[in-house]
C-alpha positions in Angstrom: 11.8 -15.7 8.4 11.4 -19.8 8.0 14.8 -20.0 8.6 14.8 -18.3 12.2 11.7 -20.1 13.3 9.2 -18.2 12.3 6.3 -20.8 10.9 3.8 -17.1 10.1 5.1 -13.6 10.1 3.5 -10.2 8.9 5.7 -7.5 6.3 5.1 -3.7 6.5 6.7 -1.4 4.5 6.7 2.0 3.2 8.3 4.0 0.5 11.0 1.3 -1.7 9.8 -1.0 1.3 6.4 -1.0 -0.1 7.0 -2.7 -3.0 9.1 -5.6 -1.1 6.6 -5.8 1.6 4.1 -6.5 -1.1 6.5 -9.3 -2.9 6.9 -10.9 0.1 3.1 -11.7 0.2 2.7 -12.8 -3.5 5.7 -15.0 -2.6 4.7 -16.5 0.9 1.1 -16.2 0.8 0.6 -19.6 3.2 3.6 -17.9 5.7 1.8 -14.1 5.5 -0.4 -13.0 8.3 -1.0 -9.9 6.4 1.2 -6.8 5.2 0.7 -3.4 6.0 1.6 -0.7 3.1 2.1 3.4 3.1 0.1 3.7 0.8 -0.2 0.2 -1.4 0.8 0.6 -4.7 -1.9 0.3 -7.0 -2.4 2.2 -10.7 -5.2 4.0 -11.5 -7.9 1.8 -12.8 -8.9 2.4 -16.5 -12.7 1.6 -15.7 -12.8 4.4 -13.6 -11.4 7.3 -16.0 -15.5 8.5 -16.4 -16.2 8.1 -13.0 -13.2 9.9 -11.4 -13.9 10.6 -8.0 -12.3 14.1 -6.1 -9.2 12.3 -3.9 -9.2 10.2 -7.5 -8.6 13.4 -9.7 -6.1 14.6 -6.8 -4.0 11.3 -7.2 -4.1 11.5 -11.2 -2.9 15.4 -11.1 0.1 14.0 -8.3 1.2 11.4 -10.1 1.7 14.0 -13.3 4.2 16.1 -11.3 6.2 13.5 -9.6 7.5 11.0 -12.6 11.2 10.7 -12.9 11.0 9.2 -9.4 8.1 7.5 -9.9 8.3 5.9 -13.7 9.8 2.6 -12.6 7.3 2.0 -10.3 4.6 3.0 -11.8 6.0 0.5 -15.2 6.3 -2.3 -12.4 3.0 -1.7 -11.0 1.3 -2.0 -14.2 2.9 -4.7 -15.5 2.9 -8.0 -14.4 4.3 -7.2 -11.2 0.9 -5.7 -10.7 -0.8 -9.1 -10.0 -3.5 -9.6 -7.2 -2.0 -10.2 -3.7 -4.3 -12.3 -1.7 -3.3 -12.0 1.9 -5.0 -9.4 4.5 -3.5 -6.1 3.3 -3.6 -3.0 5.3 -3.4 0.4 4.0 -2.5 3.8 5.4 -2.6 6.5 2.9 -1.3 9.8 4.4 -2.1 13.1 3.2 0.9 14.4 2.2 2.2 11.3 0.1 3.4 11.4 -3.3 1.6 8.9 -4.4 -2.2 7.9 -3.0 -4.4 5.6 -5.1 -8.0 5.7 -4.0 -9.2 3.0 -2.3 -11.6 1.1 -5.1 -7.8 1.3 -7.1 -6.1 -0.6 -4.4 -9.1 -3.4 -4.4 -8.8 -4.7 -7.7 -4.7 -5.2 -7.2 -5.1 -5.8 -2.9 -8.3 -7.9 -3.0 -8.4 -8.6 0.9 -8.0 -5.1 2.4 -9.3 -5.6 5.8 -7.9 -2.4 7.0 -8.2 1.2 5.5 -7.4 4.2 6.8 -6.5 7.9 5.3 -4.8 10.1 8.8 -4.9 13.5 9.0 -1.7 14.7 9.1 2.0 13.0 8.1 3.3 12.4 4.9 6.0 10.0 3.0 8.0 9.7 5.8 5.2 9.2 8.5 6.8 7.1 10.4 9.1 10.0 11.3 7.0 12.7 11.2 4.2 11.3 13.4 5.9 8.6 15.0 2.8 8.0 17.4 -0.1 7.7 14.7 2.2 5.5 12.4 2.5 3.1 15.2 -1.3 3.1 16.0 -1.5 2.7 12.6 0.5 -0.5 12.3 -1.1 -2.1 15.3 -4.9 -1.0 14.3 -4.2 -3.4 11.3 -2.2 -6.8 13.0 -4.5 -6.6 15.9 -7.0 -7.9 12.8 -4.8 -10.8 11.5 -2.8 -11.9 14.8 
């Protein structure tokens, strides 16, 4: 983005996009207005295993059924790729996702959410399924860090 003028510039991403969305603000942090991730990708936090909460219990059980797809991500998420980001992060976590960490999961990896939100309806592919929420969605979150 530097190189085509671009002194601050947000990232948003979802699915594989996700994951470069978020190394785009570990890398550029100064640069970052914010990113916006479907759903962030946070692991479950081992604190919380005896104070599982319901939509926490629901993630644990998804995440059992979906591996193969998932493993790598879940190994780079929990590894040192897993390190704080520190720019605004916002998060849309739609229902039918394969993967949805709870929100007090997301914190201790996304420290700076300033914008939360779990729709109704829409799943891994929102933005094609419910093209008009996912765009509300976006601009509900860089209307906060413009």
């Amino acid at each position: 983005m530097a190189r085509l003028g671009y002194r601050r510039f947000g990232a948003r991403g979802s699915d594989w996009g996700t994951s470069i969305a978020t190394s785009i603000g570990q890398r550029q942090p100064d640069r970052v207005a914010g990113i916006h991730l479907m759903p962030p990708l946070a692991p479950p936090d081992p604190a919380t295993v005896d104070d599982l909460i319901g939509a926490e219990w629901a993630a644990l059980a998804t995440l059992r059924e979906a591996w193969e797809s998932l493993r790598q991500v879940n190994e780079w998420i929990s590894g040192s790729a897993g390190a704080p980001v520190t720019v605004p992060t916002g998060c849309s976590v739609f229902p039918k996702e394969l993967k949805s960490p709870s929100r007090r999961w997301a914190e201790r990896r996304f420290p700076n959410i300033r914008y939360w939100n779990e729709p109704g309806k829409g799943g891994r592919f929102a933005a094609f399924e419910q093209p008009a929420l996912f765009v509300d969605e976006v601009r509900s979150f860089f209307r906060l860090v413009r």
